[in-house]
N, C-alpha and C positions, 0 to 999 in steps of 0.2 A: 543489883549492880549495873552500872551502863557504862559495861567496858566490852571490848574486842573480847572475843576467845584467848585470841593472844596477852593479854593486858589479861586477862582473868588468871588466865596460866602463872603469869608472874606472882602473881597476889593468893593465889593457894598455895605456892611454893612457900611465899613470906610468909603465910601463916602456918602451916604444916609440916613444913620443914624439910628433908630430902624424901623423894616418893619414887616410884616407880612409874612408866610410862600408863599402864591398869588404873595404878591407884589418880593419876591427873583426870585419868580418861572420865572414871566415874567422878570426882568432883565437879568437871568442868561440864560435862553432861553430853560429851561425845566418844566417837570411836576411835577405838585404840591406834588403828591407821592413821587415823588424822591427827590426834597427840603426837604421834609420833612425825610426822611431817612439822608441824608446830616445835615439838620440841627440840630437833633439828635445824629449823631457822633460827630459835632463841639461840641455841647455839652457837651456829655461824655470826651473830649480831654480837657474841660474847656475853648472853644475861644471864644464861644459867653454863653449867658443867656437868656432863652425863660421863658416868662410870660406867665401868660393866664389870659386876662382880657375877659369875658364871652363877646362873643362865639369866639373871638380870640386870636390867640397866637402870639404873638408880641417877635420877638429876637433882642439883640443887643450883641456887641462885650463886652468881658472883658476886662479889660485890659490887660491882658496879647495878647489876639483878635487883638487889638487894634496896639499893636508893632506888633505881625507878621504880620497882613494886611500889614502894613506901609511896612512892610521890602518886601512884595509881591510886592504892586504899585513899588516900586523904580526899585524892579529888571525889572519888565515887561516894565515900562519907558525906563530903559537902554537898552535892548535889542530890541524893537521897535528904539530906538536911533539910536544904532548901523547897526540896519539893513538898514535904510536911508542914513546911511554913505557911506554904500558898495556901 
């Protein structure tokens, strides 16, 4: 994929559905610190929503999340596409 961490964050979300801050962390291929700084800006931007059901916190997309992820995967599909073409 050639997205942002942040942009990656979205689109594991869109595909996985709601996760923990652990489980983003191992997807996306970083540390749980830094997910969680990340996850907190998605946040504040309004693309995802974190819960805290004791003692974890659990995020999922909004929907507004939800159309840009989608609009994320497509581009990166297309552009891996394209690059198979060449």
């Amino acid at each position: 994929m050639f997205l942002t961490v942040k942009q990656k964050i979205l689109v594991i979300l869109l595909e996985k559905g709601p996760l923990q801050n652990s489980q983003i962390a191992k997807r996306a291929g970083i540390t749980e610190q830094w997910c969680s700084e990340i996850v907190s800006a998605l946040n504040a931007e309004g693309l995802i929503e974190s819960r805290f059901i004791t003692p974890r916190r659990i995020n999922k997309l909004t929907e507004r999340g939800v159309e840009v992820a989608k609009h994320l995967k497509q581009i990166s599909e297309n552009m891996i596409s394209e690059g198979v073409k060449r």
